[in-house]
N, C-alpha and C positions, 0 to 999 in steps of 0.2 A: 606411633604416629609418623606418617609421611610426610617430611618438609619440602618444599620445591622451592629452588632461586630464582631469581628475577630479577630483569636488570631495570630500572624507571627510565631511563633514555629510550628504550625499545618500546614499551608502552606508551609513549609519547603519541604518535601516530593515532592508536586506537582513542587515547583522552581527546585529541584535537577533534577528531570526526564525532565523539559524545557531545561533545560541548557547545562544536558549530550546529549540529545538527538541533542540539535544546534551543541553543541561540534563536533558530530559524533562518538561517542562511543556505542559499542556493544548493542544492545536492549534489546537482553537477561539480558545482565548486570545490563543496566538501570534500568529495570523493577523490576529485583530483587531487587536493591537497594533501588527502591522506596517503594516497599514491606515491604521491612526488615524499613527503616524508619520508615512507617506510623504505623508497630504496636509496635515498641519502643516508640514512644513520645504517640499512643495510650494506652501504657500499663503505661506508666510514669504517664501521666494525668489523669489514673483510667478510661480512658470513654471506656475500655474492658478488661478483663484478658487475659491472656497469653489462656485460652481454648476459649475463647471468641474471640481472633484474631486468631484462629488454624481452628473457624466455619467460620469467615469474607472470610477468603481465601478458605473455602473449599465449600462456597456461591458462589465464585467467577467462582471455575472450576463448579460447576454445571450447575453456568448461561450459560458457555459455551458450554454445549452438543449439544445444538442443531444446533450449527454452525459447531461444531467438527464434529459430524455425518456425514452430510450436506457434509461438503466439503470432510471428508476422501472417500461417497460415489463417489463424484461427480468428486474425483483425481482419483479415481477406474474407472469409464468410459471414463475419458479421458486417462487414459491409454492404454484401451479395444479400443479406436477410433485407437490410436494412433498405435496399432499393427494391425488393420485391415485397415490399408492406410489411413486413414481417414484425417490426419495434413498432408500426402503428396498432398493428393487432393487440400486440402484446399491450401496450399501453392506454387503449382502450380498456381490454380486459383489467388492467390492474389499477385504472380508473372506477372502474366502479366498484372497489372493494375500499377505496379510500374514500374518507370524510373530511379530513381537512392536513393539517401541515403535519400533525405529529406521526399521523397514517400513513402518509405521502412519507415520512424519515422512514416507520417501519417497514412500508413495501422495497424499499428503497435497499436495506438492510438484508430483509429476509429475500429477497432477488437474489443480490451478489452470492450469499450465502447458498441459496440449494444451486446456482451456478459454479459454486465451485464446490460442492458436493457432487455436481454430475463429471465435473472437466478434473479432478483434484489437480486444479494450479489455480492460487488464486490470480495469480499475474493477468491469467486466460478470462479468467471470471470477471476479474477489472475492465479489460479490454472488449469483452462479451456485451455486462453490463453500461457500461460508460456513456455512449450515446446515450440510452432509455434514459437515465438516469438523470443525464444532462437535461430531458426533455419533462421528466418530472419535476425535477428542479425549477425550471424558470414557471413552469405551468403554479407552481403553489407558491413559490417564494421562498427556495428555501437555500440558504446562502451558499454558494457551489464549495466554498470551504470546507461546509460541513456535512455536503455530498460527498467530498473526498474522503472525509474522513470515513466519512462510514462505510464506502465500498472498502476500504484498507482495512478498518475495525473488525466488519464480519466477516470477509475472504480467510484475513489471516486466523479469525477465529475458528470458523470452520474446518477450515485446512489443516490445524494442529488437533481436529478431536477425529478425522474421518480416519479409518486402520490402515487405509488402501492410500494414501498420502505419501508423498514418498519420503516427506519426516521419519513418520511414524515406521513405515519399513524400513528405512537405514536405521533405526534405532531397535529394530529389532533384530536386522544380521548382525550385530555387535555382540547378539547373545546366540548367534550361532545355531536358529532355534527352538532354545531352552526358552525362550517367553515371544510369545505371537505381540503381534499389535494393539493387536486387542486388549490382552492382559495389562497395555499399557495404558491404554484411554483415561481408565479412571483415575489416574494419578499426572492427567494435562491439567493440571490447576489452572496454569496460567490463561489458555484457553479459553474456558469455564469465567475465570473471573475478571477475561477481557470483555466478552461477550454480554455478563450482568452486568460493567459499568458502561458500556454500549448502550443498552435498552437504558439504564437510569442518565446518560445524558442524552436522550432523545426524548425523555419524558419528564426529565424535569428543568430547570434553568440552570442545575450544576452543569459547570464549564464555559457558559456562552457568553462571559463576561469582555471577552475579548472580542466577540462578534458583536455583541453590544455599540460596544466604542470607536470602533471601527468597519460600520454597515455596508455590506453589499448594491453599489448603484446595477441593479438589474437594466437599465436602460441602457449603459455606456459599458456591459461586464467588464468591472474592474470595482477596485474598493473606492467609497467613496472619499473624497480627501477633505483631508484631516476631522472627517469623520462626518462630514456637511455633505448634503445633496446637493447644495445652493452653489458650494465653490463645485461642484463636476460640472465641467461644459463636455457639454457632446463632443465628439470622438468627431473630425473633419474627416471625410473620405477622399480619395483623391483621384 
């Protein structure tokens, strides 16, 4: 049996961003703070200098150019659909496949989802869907909270079962390979049984306990305060 050490000050970092993130605090914020963490106790414990975590971070936006690109191109054409009728069509269409709010969640679901089966990103498939989405949403009433959630629930569900993902392929050059992607699918549990409790809280009232209590003012989009319609006064324009 393989022991590994670990030090609890160095996981610090990673408990804070778990924690703020359940909490439900700004992710912006999160992130930075876990940021700002990891290269103070990195800088404390010598394992980088202060130019040495200035490169960490600046490793970091690199890695993400090509997602950056990616989607800034791919918000750029759905924009381009989006002024050439393109989300009215579509929402038309996917209007009359719906009958009321729960329809309106699973179109909503199964959208993002064979979107990011076509684009494998769900980042892309968020950004794709989002407007439609938005526009379903107000159309039925369906709290944008839990629009969000759901283009994140199925994107990222889909994303970990398609073979052609680029999960799924780094996890198979790791075996050099000896097991395709494919041979992998059947053993994405997590995937599978993100996706079944997806449909069970769109279909039944597990979970909405907090949307409950704190309801959606569709006229003023924002939450309504302190849970009253009565206390929202309209939003003054200027």
């Amino acid at each position: 049996m393989v022991s590994h050490s670990f030090n609890l000050i160095k996981i610090i970092p990673y408990m804070f961003v778990l924690i703020a993130a359940l909490a439900g605090k700004n992710v912006f914020a999160v992130l930075m703070g876990g940021i700002i963490l990891s290269g103070a106790i990195g800088i404390g414990y010598g394992d980088f200098t202060i130019l040495g975590f200035a490169k960490e971070v600046y490793g970091g936006f690199t890695g993400m150019f090509d997602i950056f690109s990616l989607s800034l191109l791919t918000g750029g054409l759905a924009n381009m659909v989006s002024k050439g009728g393109g989300l009215d069509w579509l929402l038309y269409k996917i209007n009359k496949m719906i009958k009321g709010k729960k329809s309106a969640e699973l179109g909503i679901s199964s959208l993002v989802a064979l979107t990011d089966a076509a684009t494998a990103n769900n980042t892309v498939s968020i950004i794709v869907c989002g407007e439609l989405s938005k526009e379903i949403s107000k159309e039925y009433k369906i709290d944008p909270r839990k629009t969000a959630s759901l283009l994140s629930t199925f994107s990222m569900a889909m994303q970990g079962i398609i073979p052609y993902g680029a999960q799924l392929l780094i996890a198979g050059s790791f075996t050099k390979g000896s097991v395709s992607p494919v041979q992998i699918v059947p053993y994405m549990w997590y995937p599978f049984i993100l996706a079944i409790f997806g449909v069970i809280f769109i279909l039944t009232p597990f979970g909405n306990g907090y949307l409950k209590k704190h309801p959606w003012d569709f006229e003023n989009s924002r939450p309504a305060v302190n849970g009253s319609f009565e206390n929202s006064k309209p939003v003054e324009k200027a």
